[in-house]
ZAMARGU-4260 file (C-alpha; in steps of 0.2 Angstrom, whole numbers, plus 5000, padded with zeros to 4 digits):
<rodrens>
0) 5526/4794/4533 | 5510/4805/4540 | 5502/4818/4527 | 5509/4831/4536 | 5529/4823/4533
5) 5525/4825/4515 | 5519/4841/4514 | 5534/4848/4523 | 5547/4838/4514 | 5538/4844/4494
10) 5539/4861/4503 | 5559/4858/4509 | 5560/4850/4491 | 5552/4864/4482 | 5560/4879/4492
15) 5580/4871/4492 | 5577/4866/4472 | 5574/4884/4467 | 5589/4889/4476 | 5601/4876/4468
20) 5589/4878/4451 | 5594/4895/4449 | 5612/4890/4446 | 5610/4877/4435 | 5599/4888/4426
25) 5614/4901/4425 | 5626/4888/4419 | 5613/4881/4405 | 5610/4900/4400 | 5629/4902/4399
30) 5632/4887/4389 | 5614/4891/4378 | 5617/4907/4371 | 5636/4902/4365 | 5625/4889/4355
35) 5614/4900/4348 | 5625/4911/4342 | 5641/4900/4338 | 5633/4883/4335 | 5648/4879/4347
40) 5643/4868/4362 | 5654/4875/4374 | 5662/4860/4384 | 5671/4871/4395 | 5660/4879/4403
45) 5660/4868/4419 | 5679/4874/4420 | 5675/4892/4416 | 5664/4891/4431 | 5677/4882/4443
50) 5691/4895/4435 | 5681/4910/4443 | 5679/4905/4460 | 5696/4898/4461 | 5702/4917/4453
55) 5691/4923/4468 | 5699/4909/4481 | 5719/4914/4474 | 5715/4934/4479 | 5707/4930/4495
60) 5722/4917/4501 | 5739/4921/4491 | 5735/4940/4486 | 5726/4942/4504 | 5712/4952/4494
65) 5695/4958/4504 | 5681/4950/4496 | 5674/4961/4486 | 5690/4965/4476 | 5692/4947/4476
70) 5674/4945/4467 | 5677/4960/4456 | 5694/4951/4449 | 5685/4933/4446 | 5671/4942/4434
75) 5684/4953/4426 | 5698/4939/4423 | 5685/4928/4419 | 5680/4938/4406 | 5696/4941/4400
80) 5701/4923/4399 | 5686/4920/4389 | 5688/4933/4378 | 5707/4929/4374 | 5702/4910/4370
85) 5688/4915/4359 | 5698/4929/4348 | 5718/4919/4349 | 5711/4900/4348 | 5693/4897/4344
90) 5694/4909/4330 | 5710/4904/4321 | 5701/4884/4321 | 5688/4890/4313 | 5699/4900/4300
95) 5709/4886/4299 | 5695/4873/4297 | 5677/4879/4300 | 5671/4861/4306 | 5661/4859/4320
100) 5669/4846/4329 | 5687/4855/4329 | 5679/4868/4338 | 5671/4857/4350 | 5688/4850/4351
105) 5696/4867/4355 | 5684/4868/4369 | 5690/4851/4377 | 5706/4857/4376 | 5701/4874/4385
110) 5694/4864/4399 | 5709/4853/4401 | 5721/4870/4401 | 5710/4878/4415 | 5709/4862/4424
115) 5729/4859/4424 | 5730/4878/4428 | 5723/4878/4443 | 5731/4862/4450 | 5748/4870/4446
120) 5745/4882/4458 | 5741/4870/4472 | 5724/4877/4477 | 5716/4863/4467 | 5725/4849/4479
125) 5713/4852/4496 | 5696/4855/4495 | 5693/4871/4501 | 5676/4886/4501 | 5675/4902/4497
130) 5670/4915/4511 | 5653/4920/4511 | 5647/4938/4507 | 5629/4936/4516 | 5626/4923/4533
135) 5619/4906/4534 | 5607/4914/4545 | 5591/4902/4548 | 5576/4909/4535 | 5559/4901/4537
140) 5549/4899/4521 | 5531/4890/4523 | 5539/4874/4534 | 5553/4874/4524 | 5571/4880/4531
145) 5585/4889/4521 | 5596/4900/4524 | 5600/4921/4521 | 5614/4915/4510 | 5603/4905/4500
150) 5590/4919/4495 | 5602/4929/4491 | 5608/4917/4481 | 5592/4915/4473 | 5588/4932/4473
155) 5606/4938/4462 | 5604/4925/4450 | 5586/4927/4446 | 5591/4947/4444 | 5606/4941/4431
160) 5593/4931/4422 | 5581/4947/4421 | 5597/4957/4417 | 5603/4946/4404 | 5581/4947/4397
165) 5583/4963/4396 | 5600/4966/4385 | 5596/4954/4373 | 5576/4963/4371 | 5581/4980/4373
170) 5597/4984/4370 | 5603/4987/4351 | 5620/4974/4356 | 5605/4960/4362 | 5598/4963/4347
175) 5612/4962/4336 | 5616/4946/4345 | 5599/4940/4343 | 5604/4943/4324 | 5620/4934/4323
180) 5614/4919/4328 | 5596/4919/4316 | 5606/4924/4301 | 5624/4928/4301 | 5624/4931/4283
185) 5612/4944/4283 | 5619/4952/4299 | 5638/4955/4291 | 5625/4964/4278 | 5618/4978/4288
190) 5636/4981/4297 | 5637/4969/4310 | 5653/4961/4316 | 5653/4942/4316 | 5668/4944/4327
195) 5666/4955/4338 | 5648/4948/4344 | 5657/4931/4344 | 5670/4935/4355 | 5657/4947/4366
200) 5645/4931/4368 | 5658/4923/4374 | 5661/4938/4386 | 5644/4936/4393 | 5645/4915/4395
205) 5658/4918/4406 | 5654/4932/4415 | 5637/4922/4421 | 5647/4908/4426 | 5659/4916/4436
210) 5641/4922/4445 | 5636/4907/4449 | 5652/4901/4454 | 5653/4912/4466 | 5635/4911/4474
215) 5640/4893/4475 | 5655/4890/4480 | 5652/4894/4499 | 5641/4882/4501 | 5651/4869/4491
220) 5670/4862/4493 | 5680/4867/4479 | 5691/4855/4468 | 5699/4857/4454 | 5685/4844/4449
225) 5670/4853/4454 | 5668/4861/4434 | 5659/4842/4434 | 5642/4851/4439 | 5641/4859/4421
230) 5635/4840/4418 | 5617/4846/4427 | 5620/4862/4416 | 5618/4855/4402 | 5605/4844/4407
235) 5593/4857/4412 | 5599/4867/4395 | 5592/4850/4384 | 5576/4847/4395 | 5572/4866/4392
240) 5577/4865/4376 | 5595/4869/4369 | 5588/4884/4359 | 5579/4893/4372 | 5583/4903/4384
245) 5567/4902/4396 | 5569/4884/4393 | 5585/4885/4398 | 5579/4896/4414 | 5564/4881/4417
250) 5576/4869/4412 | 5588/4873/4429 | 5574/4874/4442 | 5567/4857/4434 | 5582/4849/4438
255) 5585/4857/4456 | 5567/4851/4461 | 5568/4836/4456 | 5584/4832/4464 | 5580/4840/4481
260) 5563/4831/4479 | 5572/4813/4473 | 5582/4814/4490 | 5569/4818/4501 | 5557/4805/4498
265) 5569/4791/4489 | 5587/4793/4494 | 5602/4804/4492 | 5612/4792/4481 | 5596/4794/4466
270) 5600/4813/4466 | 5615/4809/4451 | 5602/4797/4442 | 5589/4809/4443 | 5591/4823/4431
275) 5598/4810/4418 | 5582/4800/4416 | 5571/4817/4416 | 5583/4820/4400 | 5577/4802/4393
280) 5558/4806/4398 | 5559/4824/4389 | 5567/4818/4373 | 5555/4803/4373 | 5540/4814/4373
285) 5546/4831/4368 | 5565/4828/4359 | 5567/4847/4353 | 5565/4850/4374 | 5550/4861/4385
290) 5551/4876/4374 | 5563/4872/4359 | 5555/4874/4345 | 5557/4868/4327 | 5576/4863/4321
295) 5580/4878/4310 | 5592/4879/4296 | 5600/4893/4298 | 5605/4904/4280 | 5625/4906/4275
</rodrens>
């Protein structure tokens, strides 16, 4: 392999990991900001993903939907879904309980439901995609080659993650968010609703991951299975560091560079191995992730 073989394939390598980053880096902010502000990992969140583009798929296919209605009902239905399981189920757990791991366990059961949802409807037996809004169109970045689908996949999900910067800076909701999940004592204090910012957090998580479930799922086959990329999610969420969100944002391209790069120069079948032992490197050397910080103890 010549100089030149691997400058091109670091620059392929480079150019194809941002694009794939950028969705793991919306998945591991949709899963990081329900920690932050629940203390709930949210092990559902490969299904909430997979539940919005399959919501997509049923309008375009069974309700003979155009596309952009079809897109519009995954975000709002997703939403909905969310919201419902956060305010019926999750909330009366923690009423009835208020230990963490029966709310983890809730969250399983969530995943499980969605999963046995979709199947029901016999979408989930045959792989299938989702129509693409923008081309696959040949774009030419440095040597490397992508495609109009991908930047524009790279370029909504990296306006979502400014977006979501934004609300939780500037907006009094971000804030009160930003509140809940410092000191949800003193928050209930100055008038803020536990609840309500519970179940909107919730709201948010799974409008992101209908996002990315949809910029993806054109260039992927969909299965009732394919929620499993949540694993990579959550990997870039612990490598960035589970309490921030710009490590969760680092965290995602991380992860889609060094796969894109591991299959280049090594071989395909070392992409799944990857991101796991950048995991093991990063808690070895920095256990609290890129940009965690110190473990709080947050005041009842």
């Amino acid at each position: 392999m010549t100089a030149a073989d691997i400058w091109l394939f670091v620059q392929q390598g480079v150019v194809s990991g941002l694009v794939t980053g950028s969705i793991y880096a919306l998945l591991a902010l949709a899963i990081v900001i329900i920690f932050k502000t629940t203390d709930v990992p949210n092990f559902a969140q490969g299904e909430v993903f997979m539940g919005g583009a399959y919501i997509a798929l049923y309008s375009v296919i069974v309700l003979s939907a155009g596309l952009s209605i079809a897109i519009a009902a995954a975000l709002l239905f997703t939403m909905i879904i969310c919201a419902v399981f956060q305010r019926v189920i999750l909330r009366q757990v923690q009423k009835a309980s208020g230990v963490s791991v029966n709310l983890v366990i809730a969250t399983l059961g969530f995943s499980y439901l969605l999963k046995g949802v979709v199947r029901a409807t016999g979408l989930g037996d045959t792989p299938r995609s989702l129509p693409a809004v923008f081309s696959s169109d040949p774009v030419t970045i440095g040597q490397a080659s992508i495609t109009v689908l991908d930047v524009a996949i790279f370029t909504i999900a990296v306006s979502v993650m400014l977006a979501l910067f934004w609300m939780f800076n500037k907006t009094k909701l971000g804030k009160a968010l930003r509140a809940v999940g410092m000191n949800p004592r003193g928050s209930q204090l100055v008038g803020i609703s536990l609840t309500r910012m519970h179940m909107l957090i919730w709201v948010i998580s799974g409008l992101i991951s209908a996002i990315a479930a949809i910029l993806i799922a054109p260039k992927i086959l969909m299965t009732a299975d394919m929620g499993n990329i949540v694993t990579l999610g959550f990997a870039a969420a612990i490598i960035g560091g589970f309490t921030s969100l710009p490590g969760a944002i680092i965290g995602g391209f991380v992860v889609g560079i060094l796969e894109n790069l591991v299959g280049l120069f090594i071989s395909t079948k070392a992409i799944v191995v990857a991101p796991f032992l950048a995991i093991m490197l990063v808690l070895l050397l920095r256990p609290q992730g890129l940009l965690g910080g110190k473990v709080q103890v947050k005041k009842l």
